[in-house]
C-alpha positions as CSV (number, residue, x, y, z in Angstrom):
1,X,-36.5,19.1,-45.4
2,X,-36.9,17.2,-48.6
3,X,-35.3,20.1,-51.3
4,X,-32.3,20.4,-48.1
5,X,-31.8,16.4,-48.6
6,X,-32.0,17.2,-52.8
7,X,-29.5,19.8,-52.3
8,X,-27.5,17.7,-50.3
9,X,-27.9,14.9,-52.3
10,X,-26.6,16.9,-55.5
11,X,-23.8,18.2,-54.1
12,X,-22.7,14.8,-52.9
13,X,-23.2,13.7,-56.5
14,X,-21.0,16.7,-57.7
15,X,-18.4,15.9,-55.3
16,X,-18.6,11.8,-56.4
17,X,-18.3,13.0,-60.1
18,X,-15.3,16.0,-59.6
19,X,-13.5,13.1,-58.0
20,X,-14.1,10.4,-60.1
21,X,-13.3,13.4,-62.8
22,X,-9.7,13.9,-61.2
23,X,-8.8,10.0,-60.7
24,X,-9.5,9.0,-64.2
25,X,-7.0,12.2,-65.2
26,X,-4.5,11.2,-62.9
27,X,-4.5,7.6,-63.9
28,X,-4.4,8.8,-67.7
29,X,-2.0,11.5,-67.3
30,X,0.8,8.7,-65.7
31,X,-0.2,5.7,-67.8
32,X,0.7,8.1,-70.9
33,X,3.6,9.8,-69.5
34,X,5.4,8.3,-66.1
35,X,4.7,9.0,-62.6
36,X,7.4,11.5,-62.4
37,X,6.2,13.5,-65.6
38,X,2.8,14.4,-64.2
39,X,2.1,16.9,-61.5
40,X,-1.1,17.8,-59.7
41,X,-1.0,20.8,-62.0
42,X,-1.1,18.5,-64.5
43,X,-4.3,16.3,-63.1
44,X,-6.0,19.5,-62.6
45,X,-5.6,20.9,-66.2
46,X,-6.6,17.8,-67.8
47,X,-10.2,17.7,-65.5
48,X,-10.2,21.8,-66.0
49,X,-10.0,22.1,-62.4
50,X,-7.8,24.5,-60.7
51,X,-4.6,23.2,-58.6
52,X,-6.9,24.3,-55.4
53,X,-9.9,22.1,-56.6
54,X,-7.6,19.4,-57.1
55,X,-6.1,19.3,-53.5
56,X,-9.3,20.1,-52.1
57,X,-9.9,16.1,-52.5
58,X,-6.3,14.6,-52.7
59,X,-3.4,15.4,-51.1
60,X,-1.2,14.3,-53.6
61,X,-1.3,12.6,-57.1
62,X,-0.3,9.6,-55.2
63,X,-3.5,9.6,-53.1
64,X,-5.5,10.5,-56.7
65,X,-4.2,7.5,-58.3
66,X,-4.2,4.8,-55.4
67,X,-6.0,6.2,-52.4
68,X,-9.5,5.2,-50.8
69,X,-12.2,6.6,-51.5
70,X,-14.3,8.3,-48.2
71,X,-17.4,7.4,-50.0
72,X,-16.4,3.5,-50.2
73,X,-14.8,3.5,-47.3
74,X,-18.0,4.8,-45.4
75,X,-20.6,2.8,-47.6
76,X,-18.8,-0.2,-46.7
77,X,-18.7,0.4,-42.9
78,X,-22.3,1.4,-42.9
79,X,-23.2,-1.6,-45.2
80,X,-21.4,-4.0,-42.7
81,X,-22.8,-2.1,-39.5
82,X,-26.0,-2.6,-41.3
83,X,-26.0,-6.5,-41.6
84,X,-28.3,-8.7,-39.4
85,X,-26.3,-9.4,-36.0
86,X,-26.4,-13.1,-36.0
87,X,-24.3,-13.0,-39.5
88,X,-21.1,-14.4,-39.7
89,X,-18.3,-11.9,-40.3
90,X,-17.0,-12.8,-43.7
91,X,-20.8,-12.9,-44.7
92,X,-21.5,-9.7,-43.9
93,X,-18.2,-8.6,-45.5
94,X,-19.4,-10.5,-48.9
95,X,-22.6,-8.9,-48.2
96,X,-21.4,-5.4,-48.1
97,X,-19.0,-5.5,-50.9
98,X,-21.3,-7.0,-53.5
99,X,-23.7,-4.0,-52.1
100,X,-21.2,-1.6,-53.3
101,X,-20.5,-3.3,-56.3
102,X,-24.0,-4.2,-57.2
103,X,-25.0,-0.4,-56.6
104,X,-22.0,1.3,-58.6
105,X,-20.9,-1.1,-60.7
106,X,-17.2,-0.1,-60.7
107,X,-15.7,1.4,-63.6
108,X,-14.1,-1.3,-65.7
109,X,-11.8,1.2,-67.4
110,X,-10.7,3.0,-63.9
111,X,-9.7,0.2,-62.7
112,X,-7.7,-1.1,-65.7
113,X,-5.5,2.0,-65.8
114,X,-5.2,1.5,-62.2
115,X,-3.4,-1.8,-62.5
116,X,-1.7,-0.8,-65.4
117,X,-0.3,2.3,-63.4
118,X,0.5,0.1,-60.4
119,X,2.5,-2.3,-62.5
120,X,4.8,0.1,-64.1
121,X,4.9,2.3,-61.1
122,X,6.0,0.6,-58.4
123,X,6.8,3.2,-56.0
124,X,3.3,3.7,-55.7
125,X,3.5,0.9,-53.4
126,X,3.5,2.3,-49.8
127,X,0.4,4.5,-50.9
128,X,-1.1,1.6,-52.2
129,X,-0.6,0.0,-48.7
130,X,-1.7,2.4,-46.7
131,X,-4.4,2.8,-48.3
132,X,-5.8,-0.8,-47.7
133,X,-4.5,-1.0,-44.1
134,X,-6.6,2.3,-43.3
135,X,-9.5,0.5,-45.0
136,X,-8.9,-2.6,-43.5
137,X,-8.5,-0.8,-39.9
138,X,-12.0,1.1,-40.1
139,X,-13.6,-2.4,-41.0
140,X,-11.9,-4.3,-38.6
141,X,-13.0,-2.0,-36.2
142,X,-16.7,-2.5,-37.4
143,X,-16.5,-6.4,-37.1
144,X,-14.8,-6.3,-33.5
145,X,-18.0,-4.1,-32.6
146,X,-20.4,-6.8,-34.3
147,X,-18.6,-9.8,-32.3
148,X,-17.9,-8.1,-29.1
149,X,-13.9,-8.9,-29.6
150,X,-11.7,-7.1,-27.1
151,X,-8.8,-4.7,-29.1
152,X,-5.9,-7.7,-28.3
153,X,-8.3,-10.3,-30.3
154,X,-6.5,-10.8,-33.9
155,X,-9.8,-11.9,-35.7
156,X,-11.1,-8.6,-36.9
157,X,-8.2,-8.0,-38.2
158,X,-7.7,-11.1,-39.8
159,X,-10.8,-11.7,-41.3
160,X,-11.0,-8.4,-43.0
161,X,-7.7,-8.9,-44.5
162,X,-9.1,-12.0,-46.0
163,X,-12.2,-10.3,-47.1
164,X,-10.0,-7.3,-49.0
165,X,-7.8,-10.1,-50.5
166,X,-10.2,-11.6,-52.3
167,X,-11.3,-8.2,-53.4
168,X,-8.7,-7.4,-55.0
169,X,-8.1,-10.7,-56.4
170,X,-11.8,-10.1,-58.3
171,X,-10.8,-6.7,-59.1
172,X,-7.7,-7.6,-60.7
173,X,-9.0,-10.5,-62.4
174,X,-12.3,-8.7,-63.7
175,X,-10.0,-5.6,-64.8
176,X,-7.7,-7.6,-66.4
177,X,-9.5,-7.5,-69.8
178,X,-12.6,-5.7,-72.0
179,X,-14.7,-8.5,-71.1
180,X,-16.1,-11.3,-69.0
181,X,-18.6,-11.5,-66.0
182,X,-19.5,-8.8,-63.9
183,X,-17.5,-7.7,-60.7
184,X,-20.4,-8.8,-58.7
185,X,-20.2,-12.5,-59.8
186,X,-16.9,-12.7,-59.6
187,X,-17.1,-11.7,-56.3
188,X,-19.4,-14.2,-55.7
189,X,-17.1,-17.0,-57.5
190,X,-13.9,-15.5,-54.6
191,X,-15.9,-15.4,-51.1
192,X,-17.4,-19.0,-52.2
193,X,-13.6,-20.1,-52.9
194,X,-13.0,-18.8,-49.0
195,X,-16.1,-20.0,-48.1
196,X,-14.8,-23.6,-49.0
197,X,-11.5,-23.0,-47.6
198,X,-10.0,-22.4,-50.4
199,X,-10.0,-25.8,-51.7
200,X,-9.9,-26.4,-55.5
201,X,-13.2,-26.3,-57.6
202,X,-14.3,-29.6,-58.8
């Protein structure tokens, strides 16, 4: 059982890395040349992948560049699932994204050519956003489980997008330059600004 879990564990690694390996090629590739100049031929050269390696985990360079990530996506449910019952929602939200963050520590760089990309390729847009609705569907889902709310209640829904919000908000603002605090306390610093209702810092 235990070298089944190690090979299982490895080859989840491999995977993390090859796709890690892939987005930081597409994001390189289009910040040097244009979105239109780079295929997924391209992305696949520059991680010496073949083209069938590289749409074996995206389905497009779109989806390399902007899409979710299934391992966030399901650390971040489970994390939330995970959290004591009697927490309030956007608690357990904070809770779950500093997890992640506090346990990967995202890639400063990535994410830099990320908004870099964004910003000068704006018809990357409706990935972009449908990549954060499908994220912000599975974790609304989660929260209307932990509160009992029927499918018509908007909460979930609403507190979620809250909770992403000020995600990116820290994301953006820790990625906007080579140095600073750490993603987790600027976290911190955004879900206390919600947590006051957004009033202004003293």
């Amino acid at each position: 059982m235990t070298d089944h879990s190690e090979r299982e564990g490895l080859r989840e690694r491999k995977k993390r890395l090859t796709r890690h390996t892939l987005r930081m090629a597409a994001l390189s590739l289009v910040a040097e040349r244009g979105l239109d100049a780079v295929t997924a031929e391209d992305v696949a050269a520059a991680a010496d992948v073949s083209p069938r390696t590289f749409f074996n985990y995206f389905a497009s360079k779109e989806e390399a560049l902007v899409g979710n990530d299934p391992a966030l996506v399901a650390f971040l449910r489970e994390s939330l699932v995970a959290r004591p019952a009697h927490e309030e929602p956007l608690v357990a939200l904070r809770a779950a994204f500093l997890a992640y963050a506090d346990g990967v520590r995202f890639d400063r760089e990535m994410w830099r050519l990320r908004l870099l990309v964004i910003e000068r390729n704006p018809s990357l847009l409706p990935a972009l956003m449908g990549a954060t609705a499908e994220l912000e569907r599975v974790l609304a889902e989660a929260v209307a489980e932990r509160i009992g709310a029927p499918p018509t209640d908007p909460y979930p829904a609403l507190v979620v997008a809250a909770a992403t919000s000020a995600v990116r908000t820290a994301t953006r603002h820790w990625g906007a330059g080579d140095s600073g605090p750490d993603l987790v306390e600027v976290i911190v610093d955004v879900f206390d600004a919600l947590g006051r209702g957004l009033t202004p810092p003293t």
